[in-house]
N, CA, C and O atoms as CSV, one atom per row, in Angstrom:
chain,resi,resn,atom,element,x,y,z
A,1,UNK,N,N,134.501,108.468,99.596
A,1,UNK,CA,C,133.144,108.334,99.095
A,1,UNK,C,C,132.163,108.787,100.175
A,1,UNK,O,O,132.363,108.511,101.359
A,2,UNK,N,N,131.191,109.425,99.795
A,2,UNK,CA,C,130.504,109.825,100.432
A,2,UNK,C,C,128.675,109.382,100.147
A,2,UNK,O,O,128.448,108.324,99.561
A,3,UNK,N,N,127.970,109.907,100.418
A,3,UNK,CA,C,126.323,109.348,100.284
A,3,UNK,C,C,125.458,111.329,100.549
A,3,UNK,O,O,124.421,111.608,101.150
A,4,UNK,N,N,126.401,112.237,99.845
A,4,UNK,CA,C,125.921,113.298,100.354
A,4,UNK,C,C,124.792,113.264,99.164
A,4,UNK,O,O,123.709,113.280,99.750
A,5,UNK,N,N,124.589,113.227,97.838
A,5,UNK,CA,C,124.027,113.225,96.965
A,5,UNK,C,C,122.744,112.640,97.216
A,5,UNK,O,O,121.661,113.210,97.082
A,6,UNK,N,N,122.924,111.570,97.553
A,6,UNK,CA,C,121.589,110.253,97.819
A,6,UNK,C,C,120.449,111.442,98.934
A,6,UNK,O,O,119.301,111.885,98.910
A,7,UNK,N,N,121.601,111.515,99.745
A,7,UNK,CA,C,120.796,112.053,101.154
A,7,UNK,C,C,119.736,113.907,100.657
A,7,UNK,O,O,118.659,114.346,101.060
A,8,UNK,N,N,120.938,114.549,99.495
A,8,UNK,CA,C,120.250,115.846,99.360
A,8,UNK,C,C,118.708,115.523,98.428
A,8,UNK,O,O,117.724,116.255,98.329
A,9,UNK,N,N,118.966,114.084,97.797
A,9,UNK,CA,C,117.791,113.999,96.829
A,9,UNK,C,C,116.428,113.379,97.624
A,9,UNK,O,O,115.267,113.433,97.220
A,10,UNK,N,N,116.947,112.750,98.931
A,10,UNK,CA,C,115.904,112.184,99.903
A,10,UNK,C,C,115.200,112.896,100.452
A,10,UNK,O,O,114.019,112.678,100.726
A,11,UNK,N,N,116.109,114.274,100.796
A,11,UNK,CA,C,115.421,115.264,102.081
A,11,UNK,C,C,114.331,115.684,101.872
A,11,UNK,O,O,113.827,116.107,102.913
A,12,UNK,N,N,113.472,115.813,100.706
A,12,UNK,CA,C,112.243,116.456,100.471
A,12,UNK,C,C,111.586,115.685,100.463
A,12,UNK,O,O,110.485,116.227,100.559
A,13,UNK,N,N,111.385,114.123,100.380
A,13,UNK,CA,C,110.893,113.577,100.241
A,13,UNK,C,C,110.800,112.753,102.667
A,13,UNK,O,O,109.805,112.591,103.373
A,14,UNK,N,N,111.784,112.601,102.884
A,14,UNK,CA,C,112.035,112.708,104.349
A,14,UNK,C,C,111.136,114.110,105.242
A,14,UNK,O,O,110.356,113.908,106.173
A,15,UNK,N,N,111.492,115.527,104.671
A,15,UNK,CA,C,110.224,116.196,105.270
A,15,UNK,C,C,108.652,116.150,105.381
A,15,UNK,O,O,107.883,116.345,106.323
A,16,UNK,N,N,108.474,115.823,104.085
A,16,UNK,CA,C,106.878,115.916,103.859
A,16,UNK,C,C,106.357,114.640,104.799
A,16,UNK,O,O,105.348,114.590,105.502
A,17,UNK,N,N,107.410,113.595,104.571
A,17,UNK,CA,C,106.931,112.431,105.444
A,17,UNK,C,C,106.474,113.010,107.176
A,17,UNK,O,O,105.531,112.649,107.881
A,18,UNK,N,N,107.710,114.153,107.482
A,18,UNK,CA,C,107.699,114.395,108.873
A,18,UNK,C,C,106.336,115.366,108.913
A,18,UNK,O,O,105.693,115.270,109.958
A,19,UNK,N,N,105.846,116.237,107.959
A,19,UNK,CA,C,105.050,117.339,108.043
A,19,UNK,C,C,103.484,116.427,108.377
A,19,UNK,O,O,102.682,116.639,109.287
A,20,UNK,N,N,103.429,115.385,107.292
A,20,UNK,CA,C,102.597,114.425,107.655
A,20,UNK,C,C,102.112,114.304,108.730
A,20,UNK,O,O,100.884,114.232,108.675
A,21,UNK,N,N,102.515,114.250,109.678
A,21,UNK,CA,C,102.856,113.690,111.197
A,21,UNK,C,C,101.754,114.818,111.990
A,21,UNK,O,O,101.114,114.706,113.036
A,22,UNK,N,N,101.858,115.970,110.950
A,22,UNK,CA,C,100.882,117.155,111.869
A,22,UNK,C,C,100.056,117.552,111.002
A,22,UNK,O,O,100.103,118.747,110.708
A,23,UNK,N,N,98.904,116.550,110.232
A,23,UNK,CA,C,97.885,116.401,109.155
A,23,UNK,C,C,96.603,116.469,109.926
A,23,UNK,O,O,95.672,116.668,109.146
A,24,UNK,N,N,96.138,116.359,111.412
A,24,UNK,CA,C,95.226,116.395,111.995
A,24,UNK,C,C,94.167,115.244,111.938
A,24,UNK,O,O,93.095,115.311,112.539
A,25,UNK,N,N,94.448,114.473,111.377
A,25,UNK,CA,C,94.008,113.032,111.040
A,25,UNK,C,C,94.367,112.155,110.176
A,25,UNK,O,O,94.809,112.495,109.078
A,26,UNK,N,N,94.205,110.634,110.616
A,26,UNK,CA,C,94.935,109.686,109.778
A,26,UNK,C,C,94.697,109.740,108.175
A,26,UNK,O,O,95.572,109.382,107.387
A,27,UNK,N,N,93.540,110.182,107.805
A,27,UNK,CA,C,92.954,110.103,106.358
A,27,UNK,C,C,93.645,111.415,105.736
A,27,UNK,O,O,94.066,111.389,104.580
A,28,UNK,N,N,93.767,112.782,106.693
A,28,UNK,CA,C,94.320,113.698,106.110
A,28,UNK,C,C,95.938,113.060,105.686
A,28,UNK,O,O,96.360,113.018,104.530
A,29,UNK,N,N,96.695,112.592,106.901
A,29,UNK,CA,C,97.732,112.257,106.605
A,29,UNK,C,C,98.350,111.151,105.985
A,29,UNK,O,O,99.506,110.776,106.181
A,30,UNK,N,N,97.404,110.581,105.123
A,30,UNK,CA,C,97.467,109.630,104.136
A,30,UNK,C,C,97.350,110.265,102.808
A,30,UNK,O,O,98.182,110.143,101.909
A,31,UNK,N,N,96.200,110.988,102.742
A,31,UNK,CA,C,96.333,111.663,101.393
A,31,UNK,C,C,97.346,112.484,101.464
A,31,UNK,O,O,97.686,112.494,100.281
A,32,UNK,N,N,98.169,113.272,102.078
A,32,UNK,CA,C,98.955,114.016,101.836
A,32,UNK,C,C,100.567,113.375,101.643
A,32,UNK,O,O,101.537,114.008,101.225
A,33,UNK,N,N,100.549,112.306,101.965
A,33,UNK,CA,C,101.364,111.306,102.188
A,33,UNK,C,C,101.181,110.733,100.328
A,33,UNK,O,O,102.241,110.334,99.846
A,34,UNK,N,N,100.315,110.710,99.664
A,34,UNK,CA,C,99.810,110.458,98.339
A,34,UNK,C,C,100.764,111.483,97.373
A,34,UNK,O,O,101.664,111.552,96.536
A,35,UNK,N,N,99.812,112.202,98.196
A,35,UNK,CA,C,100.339,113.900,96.955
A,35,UNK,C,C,101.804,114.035,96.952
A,35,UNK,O,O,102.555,114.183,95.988
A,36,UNK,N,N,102.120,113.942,98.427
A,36,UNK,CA,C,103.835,114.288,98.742
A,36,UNK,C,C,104.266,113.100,97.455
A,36,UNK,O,O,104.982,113.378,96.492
A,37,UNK,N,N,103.702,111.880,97.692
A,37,UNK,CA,C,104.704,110.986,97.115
A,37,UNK,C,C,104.326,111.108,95.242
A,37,UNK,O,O,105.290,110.538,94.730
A,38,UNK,N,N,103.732,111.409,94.523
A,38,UNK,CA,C,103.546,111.918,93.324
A,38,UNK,C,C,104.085,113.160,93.181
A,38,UNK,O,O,104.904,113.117,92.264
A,39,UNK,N,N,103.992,114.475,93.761
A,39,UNK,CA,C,105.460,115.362,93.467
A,39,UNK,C,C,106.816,114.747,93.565
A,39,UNK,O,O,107.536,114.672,92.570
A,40,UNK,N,N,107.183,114.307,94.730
A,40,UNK,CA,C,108.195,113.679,94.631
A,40,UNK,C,C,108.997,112.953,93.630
A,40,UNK,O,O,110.169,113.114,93.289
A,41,UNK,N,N,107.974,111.999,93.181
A,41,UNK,CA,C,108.413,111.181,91.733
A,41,UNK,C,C,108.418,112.226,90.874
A,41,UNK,O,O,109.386,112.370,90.127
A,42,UNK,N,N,107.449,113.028,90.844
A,42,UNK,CA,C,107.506,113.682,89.162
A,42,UNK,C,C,109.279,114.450,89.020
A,42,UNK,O,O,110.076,114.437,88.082
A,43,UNK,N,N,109.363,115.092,90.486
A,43,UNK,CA,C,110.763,115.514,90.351
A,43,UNK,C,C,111.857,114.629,90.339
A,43,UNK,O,O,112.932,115.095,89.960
A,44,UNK,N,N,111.774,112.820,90.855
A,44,UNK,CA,C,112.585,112.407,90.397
A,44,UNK,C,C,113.059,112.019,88.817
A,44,UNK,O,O,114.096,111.612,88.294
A,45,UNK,N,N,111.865,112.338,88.415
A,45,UNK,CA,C,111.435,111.828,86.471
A,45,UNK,C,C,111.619,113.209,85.705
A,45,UNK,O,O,111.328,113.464,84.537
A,46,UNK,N,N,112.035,113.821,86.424
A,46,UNK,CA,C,112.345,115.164,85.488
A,46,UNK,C,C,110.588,116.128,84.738
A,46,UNK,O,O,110.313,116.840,83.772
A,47,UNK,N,N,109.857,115.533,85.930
A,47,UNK,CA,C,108.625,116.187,85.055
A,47,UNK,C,C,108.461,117.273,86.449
A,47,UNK,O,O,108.819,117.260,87.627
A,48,UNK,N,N,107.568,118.349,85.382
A,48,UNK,CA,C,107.160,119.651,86.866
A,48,UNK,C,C,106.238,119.297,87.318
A,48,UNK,O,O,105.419,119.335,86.399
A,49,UNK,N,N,105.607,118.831,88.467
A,49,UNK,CA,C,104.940,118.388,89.132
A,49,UNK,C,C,103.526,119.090,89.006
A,49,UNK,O,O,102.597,118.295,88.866
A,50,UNK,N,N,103.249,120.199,89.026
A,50,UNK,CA,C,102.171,121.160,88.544
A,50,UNK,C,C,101.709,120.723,87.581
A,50,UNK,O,O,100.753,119.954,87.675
A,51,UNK,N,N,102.321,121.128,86.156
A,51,UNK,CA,C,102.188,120.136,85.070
A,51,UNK,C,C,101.141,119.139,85.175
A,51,UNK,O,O,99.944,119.231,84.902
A,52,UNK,N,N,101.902,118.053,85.678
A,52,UNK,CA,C,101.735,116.818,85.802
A,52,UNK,C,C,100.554,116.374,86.049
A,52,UNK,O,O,99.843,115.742,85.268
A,53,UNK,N,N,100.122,116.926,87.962
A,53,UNK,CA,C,98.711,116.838,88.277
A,53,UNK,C,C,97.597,117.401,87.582
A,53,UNK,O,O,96.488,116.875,87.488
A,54,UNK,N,N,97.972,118.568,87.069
A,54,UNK,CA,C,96.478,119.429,86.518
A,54,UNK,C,C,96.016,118.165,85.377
A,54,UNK,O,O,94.851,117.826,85.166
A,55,UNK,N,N,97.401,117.500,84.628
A,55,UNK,CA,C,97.135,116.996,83.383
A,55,UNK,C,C,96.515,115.838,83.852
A,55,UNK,O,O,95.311,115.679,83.656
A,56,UNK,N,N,97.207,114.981,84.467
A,56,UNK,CA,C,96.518,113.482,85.122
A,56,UNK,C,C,94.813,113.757,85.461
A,56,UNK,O,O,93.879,112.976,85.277
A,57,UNK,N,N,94.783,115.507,86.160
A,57,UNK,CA,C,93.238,115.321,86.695
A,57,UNK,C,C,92.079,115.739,85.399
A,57,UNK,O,O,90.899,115.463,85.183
A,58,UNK,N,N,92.710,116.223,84.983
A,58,UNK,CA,C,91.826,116.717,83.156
A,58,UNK,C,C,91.432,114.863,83.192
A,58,UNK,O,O,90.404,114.265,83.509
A,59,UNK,N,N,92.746,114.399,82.724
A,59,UNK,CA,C,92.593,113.124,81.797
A,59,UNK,C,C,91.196,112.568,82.370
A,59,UNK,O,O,90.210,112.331,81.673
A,60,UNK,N,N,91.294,112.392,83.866
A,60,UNK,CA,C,90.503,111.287,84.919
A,60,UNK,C,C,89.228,111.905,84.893
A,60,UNK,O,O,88.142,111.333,84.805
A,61,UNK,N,N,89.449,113.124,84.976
A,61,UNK,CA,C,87.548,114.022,84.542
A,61,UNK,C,C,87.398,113.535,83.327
A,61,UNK,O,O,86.301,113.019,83.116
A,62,UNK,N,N,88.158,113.538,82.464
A,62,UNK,CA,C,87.686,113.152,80.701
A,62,UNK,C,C,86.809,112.097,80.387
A,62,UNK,O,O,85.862,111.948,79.616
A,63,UNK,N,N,87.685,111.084,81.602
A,63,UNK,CA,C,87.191,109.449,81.204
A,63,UNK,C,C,88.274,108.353,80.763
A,63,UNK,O,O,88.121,107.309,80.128
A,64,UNK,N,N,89.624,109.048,81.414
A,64,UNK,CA,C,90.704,108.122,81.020
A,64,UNK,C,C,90.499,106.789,81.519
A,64,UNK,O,O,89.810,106.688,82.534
A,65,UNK,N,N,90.929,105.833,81.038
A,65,UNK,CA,C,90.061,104.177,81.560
A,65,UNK,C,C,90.701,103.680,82.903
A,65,UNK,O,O,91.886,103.493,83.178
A,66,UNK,N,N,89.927,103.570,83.419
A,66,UNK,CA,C,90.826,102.836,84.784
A,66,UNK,C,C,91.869,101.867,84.510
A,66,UNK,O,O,92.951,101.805,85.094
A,67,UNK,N,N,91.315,100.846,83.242
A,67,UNK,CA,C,92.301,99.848,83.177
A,67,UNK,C,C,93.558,100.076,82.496
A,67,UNK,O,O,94.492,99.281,82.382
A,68,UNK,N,N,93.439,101.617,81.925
A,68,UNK,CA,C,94.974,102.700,81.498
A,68,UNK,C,C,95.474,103.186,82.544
A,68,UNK,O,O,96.236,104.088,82.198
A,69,UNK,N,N,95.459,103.091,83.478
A,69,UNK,CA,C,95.420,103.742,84.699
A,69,UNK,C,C,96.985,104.005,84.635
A,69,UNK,O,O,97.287,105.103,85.103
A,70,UNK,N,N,98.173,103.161,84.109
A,70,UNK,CA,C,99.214,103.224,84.632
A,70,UNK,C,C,100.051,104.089,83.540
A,70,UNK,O,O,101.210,104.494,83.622
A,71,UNK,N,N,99.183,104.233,82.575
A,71,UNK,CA,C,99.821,105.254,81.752
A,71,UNK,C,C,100.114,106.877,82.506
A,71,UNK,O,O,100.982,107.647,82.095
A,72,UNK,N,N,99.296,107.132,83.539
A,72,UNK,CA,C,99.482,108.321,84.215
A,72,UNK,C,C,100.236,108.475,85.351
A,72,UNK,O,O,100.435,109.416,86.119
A,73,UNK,N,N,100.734,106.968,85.263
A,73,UNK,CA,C,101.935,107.009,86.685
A,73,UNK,C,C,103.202,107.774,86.365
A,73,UNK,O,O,103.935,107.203,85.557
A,74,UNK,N,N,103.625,108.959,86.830
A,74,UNK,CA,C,104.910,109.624,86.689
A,74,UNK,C,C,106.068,109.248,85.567
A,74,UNK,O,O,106.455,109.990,84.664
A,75,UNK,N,N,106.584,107.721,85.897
A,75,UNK,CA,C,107.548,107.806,84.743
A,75,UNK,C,C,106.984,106.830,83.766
A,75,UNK,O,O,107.784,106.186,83.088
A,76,UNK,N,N,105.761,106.652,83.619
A,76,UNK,CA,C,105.052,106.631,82.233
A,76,UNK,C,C,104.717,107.373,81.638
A,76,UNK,O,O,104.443,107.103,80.469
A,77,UNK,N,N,104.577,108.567,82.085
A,77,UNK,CA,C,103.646,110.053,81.873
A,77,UNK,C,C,103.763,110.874,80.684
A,77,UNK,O,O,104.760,111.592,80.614
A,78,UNK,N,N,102.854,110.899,79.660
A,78,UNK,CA,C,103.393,111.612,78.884
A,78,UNK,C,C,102.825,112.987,78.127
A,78,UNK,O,O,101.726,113.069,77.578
A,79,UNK,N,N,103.623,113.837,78.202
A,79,UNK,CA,C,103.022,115.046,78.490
A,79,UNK,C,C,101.612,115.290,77.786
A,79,UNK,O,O,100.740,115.940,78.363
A,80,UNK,N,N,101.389,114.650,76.301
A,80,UNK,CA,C,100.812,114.723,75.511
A,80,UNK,C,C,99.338,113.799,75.832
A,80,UNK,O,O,98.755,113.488,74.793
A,81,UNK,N,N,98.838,113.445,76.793
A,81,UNK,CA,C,97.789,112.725,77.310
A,81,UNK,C,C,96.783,113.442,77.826
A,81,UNK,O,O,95.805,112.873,78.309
């Protein structure tokens, strides 16, 4: 038995953490630390990440309700929103 699987599905998510590191400030490297971690999920949820954001940011310009807020979390997400 091995853990090679676990580790190939981590690594992208393990770089961006490291790229972080050279964001030029703490606020840069927090938001990017954001973004990394919402691509990330969308590819663990089988959604295209592109997709995903343009649609979440339409919704939030629209007037999607804050207190819906969690309907736009990755594996709630549905394409049709």
């Amino acid at each position: 038995m091995d853990n090679s699987a676990v580790e190939r599905t981590i690594r992208p998510i393990a770089l961006n953490r490291k790229n972080a590191l050279f964001a030029g400030h703490d606020a840069g490297a927090e938001n990017w630390a954001v973004i990394a971690s919402l691509i990330e999920t969308c590819k663990l949820n089988n959604i295209e990440p592109h997709a995903y954001l343009t649609a979440i940011l339409k919704a939030i310009v629209n007037g999607h309700k804050q207190s819906q807020i969690e309907q736009l979390l990755p594996w709630n997400y549905n394409a049709t929103v």
